[in-house]
PQR file of N, CA, C, O and H, with PARSE charges and radii, in Angstrom:
ATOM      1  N   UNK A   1      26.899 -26.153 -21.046 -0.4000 1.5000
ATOM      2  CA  UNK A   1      27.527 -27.465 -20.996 -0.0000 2.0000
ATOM      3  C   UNK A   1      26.507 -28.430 -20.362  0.5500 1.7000
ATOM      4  O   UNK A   1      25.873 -28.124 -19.352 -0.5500 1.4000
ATOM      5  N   UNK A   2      26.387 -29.530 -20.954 -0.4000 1.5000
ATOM      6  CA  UNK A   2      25.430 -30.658 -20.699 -0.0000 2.0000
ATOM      7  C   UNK A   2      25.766 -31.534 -19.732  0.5500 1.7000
ATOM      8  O   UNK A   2      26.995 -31.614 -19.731 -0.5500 1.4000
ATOM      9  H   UNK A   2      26.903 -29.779 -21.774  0.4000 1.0000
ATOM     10  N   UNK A   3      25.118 -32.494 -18.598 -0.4000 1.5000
ATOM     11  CA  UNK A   3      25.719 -32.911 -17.912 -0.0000 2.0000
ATOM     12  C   UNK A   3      26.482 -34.244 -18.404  0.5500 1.7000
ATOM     13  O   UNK A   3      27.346 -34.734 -17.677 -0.5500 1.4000
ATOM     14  H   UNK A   3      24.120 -32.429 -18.598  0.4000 1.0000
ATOM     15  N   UNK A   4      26.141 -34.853 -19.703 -0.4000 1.5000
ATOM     16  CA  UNK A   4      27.019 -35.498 -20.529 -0.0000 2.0000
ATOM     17  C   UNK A   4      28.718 -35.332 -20.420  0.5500 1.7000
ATOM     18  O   UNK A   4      29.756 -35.946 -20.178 -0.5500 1.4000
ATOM     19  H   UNK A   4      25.439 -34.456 -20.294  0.4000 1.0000
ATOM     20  N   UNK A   5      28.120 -33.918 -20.820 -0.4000 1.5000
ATOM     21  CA  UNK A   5      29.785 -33.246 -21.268 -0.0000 2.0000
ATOM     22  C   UNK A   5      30.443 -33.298 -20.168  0.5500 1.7000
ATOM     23  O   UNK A   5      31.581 -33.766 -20.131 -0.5500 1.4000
ATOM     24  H   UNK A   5      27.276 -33.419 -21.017  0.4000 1.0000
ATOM     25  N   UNK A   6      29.816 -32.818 -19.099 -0.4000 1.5000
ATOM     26  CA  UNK A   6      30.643 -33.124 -17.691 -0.0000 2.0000
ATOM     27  C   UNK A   6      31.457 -34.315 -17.306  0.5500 1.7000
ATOM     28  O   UNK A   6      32.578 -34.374 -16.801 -0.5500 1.4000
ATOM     29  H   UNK A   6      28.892 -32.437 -19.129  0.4000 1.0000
ATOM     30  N   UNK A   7      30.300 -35.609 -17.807 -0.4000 1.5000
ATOM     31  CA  UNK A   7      30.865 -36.762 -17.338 -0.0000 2.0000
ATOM     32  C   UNK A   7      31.462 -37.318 -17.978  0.5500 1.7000
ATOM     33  O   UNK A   7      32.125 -38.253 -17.530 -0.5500 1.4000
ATOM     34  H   UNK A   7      29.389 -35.562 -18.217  0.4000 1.0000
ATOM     35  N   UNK A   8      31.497 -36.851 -19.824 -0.4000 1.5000
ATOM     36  CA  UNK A   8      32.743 -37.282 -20.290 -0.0000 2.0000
ATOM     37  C   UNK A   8      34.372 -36.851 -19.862  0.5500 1.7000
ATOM     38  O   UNK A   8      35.437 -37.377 -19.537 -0.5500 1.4000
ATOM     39  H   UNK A   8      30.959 -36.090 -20.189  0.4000 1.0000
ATOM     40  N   UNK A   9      33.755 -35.505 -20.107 -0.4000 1.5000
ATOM     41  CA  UNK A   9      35.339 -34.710 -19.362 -0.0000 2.0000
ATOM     42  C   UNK A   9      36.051 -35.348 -18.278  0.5500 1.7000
ATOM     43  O   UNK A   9      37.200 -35.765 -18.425 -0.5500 1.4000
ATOM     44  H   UNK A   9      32.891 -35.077 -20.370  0.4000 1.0000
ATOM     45  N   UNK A  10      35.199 -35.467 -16.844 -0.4000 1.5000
ATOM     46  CA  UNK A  10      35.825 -36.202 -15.705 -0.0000 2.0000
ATOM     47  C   UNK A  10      35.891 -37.611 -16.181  0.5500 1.7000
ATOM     48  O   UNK A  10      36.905 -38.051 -15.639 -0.5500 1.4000
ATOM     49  H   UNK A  10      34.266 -35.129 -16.725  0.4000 1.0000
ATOM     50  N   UNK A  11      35.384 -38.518 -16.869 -0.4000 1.5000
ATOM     51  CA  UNK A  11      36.167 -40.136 -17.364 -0.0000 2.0000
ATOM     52  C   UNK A  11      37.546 -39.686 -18.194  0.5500 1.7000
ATOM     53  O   UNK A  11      38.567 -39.781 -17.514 -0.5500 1.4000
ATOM     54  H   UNK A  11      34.560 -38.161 -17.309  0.4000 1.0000
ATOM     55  N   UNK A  12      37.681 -39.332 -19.216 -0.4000 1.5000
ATOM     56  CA  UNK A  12      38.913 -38.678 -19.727 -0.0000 2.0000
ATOM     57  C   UNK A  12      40.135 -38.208 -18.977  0.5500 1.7000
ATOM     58  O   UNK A  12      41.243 -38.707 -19.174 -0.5500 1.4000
ATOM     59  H   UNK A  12      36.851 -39.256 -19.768  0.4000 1.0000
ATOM     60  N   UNK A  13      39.890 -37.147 -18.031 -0.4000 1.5000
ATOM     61  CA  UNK A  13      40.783 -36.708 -17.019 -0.0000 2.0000
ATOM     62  C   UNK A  13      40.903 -38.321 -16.315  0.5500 1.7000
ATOM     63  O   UNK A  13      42.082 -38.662 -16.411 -0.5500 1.4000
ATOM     64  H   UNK A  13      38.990 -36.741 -17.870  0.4000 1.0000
ATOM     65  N   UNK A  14      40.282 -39.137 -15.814 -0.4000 1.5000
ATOM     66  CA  UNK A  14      40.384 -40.051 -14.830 -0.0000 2.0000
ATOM     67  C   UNK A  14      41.411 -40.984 -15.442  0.5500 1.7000
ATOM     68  O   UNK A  14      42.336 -41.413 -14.752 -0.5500 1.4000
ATOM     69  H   UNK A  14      39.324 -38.860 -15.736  0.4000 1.0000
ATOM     70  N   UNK A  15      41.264 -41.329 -16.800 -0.4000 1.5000
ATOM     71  CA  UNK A  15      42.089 -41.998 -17.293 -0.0000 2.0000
ATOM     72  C   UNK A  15      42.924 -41.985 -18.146  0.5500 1.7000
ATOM     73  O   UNK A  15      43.180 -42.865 -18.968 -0.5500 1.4000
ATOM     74  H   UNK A  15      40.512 -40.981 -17.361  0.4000 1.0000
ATOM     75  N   UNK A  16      43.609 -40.542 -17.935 -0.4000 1.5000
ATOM     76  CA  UNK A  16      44.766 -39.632 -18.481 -0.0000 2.0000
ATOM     77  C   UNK A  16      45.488 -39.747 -17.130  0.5500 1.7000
ATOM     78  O   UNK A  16      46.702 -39.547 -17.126 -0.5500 1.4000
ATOM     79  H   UNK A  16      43.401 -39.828 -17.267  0.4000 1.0000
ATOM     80  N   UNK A  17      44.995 -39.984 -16.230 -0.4000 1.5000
ATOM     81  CA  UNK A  17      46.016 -39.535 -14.829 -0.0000 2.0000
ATOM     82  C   UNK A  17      46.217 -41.006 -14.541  0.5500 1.7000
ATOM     83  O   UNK A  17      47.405 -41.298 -14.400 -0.5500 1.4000
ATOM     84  H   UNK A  17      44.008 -40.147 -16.234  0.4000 1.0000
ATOM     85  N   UNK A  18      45.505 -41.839 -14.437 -0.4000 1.5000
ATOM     86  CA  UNK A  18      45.842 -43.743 -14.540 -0.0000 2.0000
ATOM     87  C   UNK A  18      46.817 -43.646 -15.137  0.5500 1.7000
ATOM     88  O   UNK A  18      47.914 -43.742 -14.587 -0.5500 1.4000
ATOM     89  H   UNK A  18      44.541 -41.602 -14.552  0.4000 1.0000
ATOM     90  N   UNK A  19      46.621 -43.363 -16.832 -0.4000 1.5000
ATOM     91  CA  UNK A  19      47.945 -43.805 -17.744 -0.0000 2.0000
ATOM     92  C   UNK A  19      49.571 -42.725 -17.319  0.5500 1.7000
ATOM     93  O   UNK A  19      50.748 -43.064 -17.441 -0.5500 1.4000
ATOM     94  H   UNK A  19      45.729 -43.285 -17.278  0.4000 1.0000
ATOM     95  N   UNK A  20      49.077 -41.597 -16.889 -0.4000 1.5000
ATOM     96  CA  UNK A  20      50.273 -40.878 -16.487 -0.0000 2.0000
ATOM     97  C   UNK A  20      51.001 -41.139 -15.308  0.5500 1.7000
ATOM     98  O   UNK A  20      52.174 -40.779 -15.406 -0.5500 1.4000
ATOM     99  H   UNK A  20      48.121 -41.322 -16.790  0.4000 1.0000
ATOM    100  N   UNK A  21      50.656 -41.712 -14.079 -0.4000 1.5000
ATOM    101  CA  UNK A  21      51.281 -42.589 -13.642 -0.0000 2.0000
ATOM    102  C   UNK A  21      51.778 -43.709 -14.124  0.5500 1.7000
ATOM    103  O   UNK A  21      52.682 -44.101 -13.386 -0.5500 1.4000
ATOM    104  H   UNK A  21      49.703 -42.004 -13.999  0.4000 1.0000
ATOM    105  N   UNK A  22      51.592 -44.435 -15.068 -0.4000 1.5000
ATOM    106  CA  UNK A  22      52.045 -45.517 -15.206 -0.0000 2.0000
ATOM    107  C   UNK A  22      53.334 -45.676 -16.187  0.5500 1.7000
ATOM    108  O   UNK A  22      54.137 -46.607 -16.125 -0.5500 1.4000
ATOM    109  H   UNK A  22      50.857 -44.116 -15.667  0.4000 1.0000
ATOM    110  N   UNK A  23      53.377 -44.651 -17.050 -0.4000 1.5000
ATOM    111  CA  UNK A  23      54.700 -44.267 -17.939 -0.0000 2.0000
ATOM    112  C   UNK A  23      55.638 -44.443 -17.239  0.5500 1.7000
ATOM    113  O   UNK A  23      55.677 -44.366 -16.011 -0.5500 1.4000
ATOM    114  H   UNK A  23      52.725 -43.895 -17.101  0.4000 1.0000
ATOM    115  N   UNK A  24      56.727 -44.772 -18.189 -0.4000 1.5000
ATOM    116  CA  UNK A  24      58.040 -44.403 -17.440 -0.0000 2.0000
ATOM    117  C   UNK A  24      58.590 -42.665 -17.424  0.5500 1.7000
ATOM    118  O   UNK A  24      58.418 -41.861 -18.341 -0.5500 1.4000
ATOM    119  H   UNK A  24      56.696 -44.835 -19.186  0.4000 1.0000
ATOM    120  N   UNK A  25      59.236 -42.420 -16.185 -0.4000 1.5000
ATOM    121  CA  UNK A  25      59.508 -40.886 -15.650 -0.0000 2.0000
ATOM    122  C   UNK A  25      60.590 -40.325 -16.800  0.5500 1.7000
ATOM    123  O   UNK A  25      60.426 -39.268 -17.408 -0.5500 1.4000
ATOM    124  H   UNK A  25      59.375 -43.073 -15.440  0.4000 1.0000
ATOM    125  N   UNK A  26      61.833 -41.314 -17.001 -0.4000 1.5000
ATOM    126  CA  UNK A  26      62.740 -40.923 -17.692 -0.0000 2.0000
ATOM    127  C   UNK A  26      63.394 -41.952 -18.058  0.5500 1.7000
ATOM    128  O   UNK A  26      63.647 -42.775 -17.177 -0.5500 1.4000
ATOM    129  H   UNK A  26      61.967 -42.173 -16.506  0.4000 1.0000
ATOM    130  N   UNK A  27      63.775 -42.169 -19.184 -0.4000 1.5000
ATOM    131  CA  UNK A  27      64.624 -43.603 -19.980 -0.0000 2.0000
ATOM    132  C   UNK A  27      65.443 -42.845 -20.926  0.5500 1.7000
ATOM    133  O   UNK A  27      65.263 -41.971 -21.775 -0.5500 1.4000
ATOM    134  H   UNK A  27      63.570 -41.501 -19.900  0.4000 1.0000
ATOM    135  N   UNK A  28      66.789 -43.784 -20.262 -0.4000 1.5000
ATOM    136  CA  UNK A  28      68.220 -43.370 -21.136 -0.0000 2.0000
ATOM    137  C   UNK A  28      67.549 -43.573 -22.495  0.5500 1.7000
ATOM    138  O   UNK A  28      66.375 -43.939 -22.549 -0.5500 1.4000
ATOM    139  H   UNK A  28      66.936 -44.494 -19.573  0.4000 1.0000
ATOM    140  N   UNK A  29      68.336 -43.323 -23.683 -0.4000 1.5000
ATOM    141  CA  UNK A  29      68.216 -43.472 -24.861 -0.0000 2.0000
ATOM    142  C   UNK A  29      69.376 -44.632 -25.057  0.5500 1.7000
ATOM    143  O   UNK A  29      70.577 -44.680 -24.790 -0.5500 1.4000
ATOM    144  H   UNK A  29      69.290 -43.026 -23.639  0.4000 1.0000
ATOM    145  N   UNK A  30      68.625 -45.354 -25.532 -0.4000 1.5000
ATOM    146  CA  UNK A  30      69.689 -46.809 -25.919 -0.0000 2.0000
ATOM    147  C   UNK A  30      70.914 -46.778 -26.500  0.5500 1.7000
ATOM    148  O   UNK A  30      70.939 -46.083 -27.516 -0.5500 1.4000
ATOM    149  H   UNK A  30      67.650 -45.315 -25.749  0.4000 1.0000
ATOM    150  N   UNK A  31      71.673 -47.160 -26.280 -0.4000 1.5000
ATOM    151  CA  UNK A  31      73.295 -47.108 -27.621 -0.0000 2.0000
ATOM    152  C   UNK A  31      72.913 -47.517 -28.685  0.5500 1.7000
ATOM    153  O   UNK A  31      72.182 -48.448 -29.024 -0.5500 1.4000
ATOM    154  H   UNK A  31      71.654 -47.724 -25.455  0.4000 1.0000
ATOM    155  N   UNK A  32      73.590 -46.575 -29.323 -0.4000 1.5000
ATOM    156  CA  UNK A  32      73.370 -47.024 -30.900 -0.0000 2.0000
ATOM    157  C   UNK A  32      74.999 -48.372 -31.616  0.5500 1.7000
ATOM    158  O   UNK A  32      76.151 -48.428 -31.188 -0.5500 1.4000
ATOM    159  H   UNK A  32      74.184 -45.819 -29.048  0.4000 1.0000
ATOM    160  N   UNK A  33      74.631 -48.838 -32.258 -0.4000 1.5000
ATOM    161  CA  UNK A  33      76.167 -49.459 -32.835 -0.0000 2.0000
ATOM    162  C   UNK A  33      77.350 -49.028 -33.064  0.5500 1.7000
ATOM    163  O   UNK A  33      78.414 -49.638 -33.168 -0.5500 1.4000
ATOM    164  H   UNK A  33      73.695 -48.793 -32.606  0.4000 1.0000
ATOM    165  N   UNK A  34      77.027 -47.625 -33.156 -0.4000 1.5000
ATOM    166  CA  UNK A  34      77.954 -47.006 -33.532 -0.0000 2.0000
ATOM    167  C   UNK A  34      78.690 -46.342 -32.168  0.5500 1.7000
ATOM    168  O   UNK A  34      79.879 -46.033 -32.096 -0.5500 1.4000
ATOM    169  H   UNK A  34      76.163 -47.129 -33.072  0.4000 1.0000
ATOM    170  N   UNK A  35      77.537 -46.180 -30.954 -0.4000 1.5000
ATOM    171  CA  UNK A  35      78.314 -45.879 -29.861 -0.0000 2.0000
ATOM    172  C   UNK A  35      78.511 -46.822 -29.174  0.5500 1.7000
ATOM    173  O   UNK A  35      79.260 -46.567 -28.231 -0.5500 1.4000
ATOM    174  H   UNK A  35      76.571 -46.431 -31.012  0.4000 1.0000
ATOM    175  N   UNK A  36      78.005 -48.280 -29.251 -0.4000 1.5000
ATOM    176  CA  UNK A  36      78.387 -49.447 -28.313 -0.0000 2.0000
ATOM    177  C   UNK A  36      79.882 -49.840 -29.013  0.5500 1.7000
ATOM    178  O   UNK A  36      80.378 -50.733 -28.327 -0.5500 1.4000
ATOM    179  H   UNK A  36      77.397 -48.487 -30.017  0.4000 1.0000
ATOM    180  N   UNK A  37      80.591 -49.550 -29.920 -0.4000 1.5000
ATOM    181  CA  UNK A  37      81.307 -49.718 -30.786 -0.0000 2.0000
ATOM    182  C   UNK A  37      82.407 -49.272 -30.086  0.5500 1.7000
ATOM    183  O   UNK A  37      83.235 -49.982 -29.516 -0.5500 1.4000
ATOM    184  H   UNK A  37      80.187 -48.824 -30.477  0.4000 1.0000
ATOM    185  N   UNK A  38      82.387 -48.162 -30.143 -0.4000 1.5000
ATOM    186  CA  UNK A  38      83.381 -46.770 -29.273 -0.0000 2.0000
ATOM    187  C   UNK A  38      83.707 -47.380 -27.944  0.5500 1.7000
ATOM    188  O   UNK A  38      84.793 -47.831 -27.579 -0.5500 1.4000
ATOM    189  H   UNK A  38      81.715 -47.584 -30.606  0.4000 1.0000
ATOM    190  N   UNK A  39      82.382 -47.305 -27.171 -0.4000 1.5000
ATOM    191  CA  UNK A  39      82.485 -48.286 -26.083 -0.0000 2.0000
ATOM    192  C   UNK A  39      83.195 -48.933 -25.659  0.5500 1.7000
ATOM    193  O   UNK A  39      83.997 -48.784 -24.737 -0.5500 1.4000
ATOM    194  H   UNK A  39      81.500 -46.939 -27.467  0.4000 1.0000
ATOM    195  N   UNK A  40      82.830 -50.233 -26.696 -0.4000 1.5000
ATOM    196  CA  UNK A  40      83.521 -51.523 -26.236 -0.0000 2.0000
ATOM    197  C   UNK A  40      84.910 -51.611 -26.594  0.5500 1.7000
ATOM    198  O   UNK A  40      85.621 -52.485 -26.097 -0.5500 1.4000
ATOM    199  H   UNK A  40      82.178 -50.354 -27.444  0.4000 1.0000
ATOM    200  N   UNK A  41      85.542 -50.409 -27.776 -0.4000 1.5000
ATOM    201  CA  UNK A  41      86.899 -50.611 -28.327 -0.0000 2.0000
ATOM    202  C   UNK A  41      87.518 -50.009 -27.503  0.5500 1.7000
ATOM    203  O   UNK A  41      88.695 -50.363 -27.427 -0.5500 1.4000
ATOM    204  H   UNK A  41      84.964 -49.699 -28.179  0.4000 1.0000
ATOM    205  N   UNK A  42      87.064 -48.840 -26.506 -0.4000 1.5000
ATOM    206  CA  UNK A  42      87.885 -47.931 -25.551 -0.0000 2.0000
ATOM    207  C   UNK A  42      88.055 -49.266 -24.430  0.5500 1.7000
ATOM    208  O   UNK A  42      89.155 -49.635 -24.016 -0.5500 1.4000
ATOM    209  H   UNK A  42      86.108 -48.552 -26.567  0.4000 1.0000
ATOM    210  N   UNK A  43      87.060 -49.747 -24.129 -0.4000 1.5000
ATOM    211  CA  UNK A  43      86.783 -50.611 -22.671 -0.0000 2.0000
ATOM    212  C   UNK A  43      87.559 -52.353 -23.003  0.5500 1.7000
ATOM    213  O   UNK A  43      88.266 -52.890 -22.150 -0.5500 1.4000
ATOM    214  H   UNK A  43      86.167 -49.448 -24.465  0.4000 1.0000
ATOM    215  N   UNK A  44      87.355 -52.790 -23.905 -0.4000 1.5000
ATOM    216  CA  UNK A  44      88.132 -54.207 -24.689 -0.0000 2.0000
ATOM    217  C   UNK A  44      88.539 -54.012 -25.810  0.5500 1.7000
ATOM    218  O   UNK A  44      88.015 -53.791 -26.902 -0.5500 1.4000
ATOM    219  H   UNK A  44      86.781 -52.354 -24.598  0.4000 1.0000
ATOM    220  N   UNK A  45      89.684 -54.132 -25.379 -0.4000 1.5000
ATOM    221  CA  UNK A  45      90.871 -54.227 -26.896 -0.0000 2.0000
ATOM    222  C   UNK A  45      90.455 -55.587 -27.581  0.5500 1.7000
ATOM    223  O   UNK A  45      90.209 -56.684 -27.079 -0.5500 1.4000
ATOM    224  H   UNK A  45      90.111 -54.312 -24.493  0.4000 1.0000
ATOM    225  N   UNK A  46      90.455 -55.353 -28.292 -0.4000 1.5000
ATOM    226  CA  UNK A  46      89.888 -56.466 -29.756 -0.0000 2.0000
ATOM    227  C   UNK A  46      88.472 -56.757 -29.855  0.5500 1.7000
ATOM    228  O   UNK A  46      87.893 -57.646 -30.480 -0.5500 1.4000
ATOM    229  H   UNK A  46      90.655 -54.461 -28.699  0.4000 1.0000
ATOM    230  N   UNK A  47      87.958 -55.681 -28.995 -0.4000 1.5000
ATOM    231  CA  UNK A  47      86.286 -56.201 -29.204 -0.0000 2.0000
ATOM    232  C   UNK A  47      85.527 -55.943 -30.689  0.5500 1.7000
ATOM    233  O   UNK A  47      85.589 -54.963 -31.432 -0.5500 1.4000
ATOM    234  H   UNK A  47      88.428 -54.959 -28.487  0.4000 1.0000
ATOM    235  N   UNK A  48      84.866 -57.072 -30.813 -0.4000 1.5000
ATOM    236  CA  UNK A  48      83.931 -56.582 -32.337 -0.0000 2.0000
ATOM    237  C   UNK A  48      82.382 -56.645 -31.870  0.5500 1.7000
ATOM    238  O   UNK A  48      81.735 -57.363 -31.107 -0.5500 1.4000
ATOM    239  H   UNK A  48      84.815 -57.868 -30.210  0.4000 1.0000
ATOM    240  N   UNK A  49      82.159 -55.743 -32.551 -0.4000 1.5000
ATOM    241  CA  UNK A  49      80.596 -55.738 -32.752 -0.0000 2.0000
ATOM    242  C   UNK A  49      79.895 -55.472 -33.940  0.5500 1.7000
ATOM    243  O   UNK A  49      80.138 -54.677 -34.848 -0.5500 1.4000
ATOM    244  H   UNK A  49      82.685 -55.160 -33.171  0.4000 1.0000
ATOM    245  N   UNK A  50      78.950 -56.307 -33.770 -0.4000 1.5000
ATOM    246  CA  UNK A  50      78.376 -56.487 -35.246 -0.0000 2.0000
ATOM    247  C   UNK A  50      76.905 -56.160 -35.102  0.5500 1.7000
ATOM    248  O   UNK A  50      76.362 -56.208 -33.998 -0.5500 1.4000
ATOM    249  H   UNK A  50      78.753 -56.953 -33.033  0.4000 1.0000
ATOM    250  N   UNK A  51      76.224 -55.814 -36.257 -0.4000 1.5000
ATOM    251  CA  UNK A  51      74.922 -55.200 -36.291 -0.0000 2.0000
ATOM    252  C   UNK A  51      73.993 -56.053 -36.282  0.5500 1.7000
ATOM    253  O   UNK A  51      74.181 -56.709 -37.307 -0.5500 1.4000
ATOM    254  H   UNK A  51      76.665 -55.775 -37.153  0.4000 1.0000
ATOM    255  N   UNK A  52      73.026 -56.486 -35.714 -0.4000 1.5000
ATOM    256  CA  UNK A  52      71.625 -57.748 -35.744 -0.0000 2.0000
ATOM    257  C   UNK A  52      70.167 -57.006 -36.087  0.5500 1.7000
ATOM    258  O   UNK A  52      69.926 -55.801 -36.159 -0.5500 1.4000
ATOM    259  H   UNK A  52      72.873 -55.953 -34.882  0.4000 1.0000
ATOM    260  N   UNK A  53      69.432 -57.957 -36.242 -0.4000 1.5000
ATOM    261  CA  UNK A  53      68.624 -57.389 -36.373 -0.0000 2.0000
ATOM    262  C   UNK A  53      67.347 -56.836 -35.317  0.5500 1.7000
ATOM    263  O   UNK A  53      67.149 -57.332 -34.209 -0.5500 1.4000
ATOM    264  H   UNK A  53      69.628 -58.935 -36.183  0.4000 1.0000
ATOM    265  N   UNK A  54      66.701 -55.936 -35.788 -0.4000 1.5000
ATOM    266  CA  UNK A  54      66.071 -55.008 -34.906 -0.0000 2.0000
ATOM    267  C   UNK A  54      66.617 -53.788 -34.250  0.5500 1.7000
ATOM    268  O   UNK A  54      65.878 -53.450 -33.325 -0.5500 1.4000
ATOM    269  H   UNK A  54      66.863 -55.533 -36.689  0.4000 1.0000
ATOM    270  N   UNK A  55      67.299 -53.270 -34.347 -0.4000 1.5000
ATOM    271  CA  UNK A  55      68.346 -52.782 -33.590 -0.0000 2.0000
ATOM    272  C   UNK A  55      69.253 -53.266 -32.950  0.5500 1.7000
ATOM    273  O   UNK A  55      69.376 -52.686 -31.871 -0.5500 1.4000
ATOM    274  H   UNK A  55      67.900 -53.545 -35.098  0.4000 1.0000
ATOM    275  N   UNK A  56      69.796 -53.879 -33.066 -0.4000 1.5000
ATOM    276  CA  UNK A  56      70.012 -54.850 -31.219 -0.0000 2.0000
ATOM    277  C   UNK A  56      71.886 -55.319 -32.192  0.5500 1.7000
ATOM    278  O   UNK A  56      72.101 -55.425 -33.400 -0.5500 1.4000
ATOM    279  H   UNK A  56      69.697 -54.350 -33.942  0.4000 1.0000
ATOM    280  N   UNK A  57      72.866 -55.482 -30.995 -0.4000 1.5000
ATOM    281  CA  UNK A  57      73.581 -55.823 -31.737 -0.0000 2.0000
ATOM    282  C   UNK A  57      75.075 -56.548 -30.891  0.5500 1.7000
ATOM    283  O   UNK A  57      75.576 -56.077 -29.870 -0.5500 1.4000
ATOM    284  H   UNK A  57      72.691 -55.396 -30.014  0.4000 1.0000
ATOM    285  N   UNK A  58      75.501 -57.611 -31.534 -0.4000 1.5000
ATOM    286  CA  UNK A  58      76.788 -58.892 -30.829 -0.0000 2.0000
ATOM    287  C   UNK A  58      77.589 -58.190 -30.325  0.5500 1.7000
ATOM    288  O   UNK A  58      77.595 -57.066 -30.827 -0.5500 1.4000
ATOM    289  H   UNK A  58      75.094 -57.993 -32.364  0.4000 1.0000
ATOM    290  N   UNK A  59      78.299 -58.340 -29.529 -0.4000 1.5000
ATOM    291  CA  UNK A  59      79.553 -58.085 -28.569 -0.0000 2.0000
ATOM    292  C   UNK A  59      80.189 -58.950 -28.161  0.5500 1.7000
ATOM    293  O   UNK A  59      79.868 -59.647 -27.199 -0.5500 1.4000
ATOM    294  H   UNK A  59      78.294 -59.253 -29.121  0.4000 1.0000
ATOM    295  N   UNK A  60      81.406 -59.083 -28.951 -0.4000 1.5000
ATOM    296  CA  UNK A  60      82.153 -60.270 -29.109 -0.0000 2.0000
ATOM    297  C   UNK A  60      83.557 -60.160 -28.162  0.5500 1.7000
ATOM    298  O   UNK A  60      83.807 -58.961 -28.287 -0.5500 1.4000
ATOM    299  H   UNK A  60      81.666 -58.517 -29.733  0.4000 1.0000
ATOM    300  N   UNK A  61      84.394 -60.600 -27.471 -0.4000 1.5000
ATOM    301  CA  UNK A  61      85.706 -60.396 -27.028 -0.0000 2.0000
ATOM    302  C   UNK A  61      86.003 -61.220 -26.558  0.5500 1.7000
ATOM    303  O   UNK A  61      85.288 -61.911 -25.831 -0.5500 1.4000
ATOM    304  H   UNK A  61      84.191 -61.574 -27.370  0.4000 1.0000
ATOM    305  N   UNK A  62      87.433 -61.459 -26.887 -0.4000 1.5000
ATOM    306  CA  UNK A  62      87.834 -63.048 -26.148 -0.0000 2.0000
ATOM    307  C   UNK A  62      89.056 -62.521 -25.162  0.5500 1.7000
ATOM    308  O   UNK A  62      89.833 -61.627 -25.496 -0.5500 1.4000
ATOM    309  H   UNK A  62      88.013 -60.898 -27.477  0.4000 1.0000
ATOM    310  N   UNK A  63      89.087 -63.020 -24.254 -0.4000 1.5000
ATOM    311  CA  UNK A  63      90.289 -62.617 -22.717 -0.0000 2.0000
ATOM    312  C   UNK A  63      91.754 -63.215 -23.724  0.5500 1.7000
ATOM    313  O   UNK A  63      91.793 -64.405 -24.036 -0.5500 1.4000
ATOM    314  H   UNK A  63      88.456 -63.746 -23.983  0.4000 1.0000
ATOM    315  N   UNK A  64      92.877 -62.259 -24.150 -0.4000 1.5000
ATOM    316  CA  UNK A  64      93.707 -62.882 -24.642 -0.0000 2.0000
ATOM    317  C   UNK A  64      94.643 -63.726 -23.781  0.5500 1.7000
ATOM    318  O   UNK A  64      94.924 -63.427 -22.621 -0.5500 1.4000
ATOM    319  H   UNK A  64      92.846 -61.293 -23.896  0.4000 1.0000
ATOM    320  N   UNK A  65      95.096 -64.771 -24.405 -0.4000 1.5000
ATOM    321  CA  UNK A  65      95.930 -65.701 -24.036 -0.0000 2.0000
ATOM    322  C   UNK A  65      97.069 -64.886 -23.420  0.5500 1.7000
ATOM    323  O   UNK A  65      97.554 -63.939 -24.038 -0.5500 1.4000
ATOM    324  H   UNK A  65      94.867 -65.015 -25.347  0.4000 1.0000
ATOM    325  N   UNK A  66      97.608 -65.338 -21.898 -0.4000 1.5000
ATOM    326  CA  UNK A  66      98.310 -64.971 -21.005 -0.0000 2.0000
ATOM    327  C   UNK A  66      99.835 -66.045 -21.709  0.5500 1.7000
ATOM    328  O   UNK A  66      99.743 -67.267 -21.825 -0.5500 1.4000
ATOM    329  H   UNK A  66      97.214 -66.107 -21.395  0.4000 1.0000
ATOM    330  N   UNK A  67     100.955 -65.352 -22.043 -0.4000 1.5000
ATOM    331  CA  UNK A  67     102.101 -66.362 -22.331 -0.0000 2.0000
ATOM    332  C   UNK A  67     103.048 -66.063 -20.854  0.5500 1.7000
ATOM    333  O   UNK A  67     104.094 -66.681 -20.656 -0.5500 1.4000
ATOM    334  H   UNK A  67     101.030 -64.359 -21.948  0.4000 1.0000
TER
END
């Protein structure tokens, strides 16, 4: 092994361990529409939700009128 090879190896390791700190540790997995759906119909009665774009999606509910 060349002393090249050495000093590539240790730059590599150096900035594999930079970027591995910097990740995130653990991230929920986002709701899907279909479970923000469930969600919001268990949690608000009359809620709608509708699909947008990118993933991403409306959550609609209005406080019903108190008679």
């Amino acid at each position: 092994m060349a002393a090249t090879d050495w000093l590539a190896w240790d730059h590599n390791a150096y900035y594999q361990r930079l970027l591995m700190g910097q990740l995130p540790k653990g991230v929920d997995p986002p709701l899907t529409t279909r479970r923000a759906r469930q969600v919001a119909t268990a949690t608000l009665p009359g809620a709608q939700v509708r699909r947008l774009v990118f993933w991403r999606y409306l959550l609609v509910w209005r406080r019903p009128v108190e008679t």
